[in-house]
C-alpha positions as CSV (number, residue, x, y, z in Angstrom):
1,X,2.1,-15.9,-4.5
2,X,3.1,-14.6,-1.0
3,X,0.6,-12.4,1.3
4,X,1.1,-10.5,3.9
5,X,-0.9,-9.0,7.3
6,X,-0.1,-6.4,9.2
7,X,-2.3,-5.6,12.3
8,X,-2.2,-2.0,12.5
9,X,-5.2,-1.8,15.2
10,X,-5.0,0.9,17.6
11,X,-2.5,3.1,15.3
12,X,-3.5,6.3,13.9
13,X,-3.0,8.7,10.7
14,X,-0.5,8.9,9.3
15,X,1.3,5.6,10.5
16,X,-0.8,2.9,9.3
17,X,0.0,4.0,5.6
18,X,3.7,4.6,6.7
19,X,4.2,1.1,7.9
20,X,2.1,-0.5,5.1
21,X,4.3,1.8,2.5
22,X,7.4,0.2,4.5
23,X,6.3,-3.3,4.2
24,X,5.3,-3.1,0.6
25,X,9.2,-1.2,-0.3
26,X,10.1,-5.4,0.9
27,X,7.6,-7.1,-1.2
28,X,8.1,-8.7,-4.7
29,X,5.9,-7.1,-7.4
30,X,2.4,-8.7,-7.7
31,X,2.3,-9.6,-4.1
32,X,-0.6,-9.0,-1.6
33,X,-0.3,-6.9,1.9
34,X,-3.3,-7.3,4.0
35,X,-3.8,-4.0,6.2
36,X,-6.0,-4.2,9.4
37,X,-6.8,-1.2,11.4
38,X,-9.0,1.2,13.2
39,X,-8.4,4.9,12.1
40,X,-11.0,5.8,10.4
41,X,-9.0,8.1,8.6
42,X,-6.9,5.0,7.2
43,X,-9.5,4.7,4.5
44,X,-9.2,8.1,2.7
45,X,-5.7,7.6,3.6
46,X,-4.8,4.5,1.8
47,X,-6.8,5.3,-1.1
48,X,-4.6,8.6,-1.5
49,X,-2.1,6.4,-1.3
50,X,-3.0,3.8,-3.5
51,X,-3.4,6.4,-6.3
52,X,0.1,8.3,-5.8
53,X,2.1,5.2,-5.9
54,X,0.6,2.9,-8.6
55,X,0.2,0.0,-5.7
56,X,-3.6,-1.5,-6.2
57,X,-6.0,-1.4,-3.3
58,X,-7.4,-4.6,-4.0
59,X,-10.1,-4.2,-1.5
60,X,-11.5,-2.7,1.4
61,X,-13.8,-3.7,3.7
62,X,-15.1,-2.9,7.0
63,X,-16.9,-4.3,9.6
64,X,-17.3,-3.4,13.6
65,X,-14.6,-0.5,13.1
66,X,-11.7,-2.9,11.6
67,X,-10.8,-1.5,8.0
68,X,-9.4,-4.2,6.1
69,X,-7.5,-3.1,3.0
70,X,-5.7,-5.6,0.9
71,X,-2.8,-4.0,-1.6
72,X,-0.9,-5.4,-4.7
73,X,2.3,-4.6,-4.6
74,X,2.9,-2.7,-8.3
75,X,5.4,-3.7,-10.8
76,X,9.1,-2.4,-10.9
77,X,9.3,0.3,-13.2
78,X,12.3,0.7,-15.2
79,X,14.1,3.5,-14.5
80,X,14.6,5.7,-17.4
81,X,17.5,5.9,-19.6
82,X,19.2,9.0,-19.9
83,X,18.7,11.1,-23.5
84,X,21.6,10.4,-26.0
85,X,24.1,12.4,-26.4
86,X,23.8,15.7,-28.8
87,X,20.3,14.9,-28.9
């Protein structure tokens, strides 16, 4: 299965989220985005975000001031059919 870093050192709130969100839009359900960066912020951030779009935060971690996060990438959910007519 394909994985994926982005180095998003030096960037602050809101873009590391933004960029991760961008990069996961391009992804195939099920696969892995590795997130590095220094906003401290970033954690809170993409564990809002995690929540609110059904993508997993696999992990975090962080050591020296690098947060590592590592998403799944959720699967595709079927959009929903309209209701029948007359009922």
């Amino acid at each position: 299965m394909k994985e994926t870093t982005l180095d998003l050192q030096g960037l602050t709130c809101p873009l590391p989220v933004l960029k991760a969100n961008k990069a996961l839009r391009g992804m195939k359900p099920g696969e892995r985005l590795t997130v590095l960066a220094t906003d401290p912020a970033s954690v809170k951030d993409f564990q809002a975000y995690s929540r609110e779009t059904g993508h997993a935060l696999v992990s975090f971690s962080e050591a020296a001031g690098l947060y590592r996060f590592t998403l799944r990438r959720r699967e595709d959910v079927p959009p929903k059919a309209p209701p029948a007519e007359g009922a």
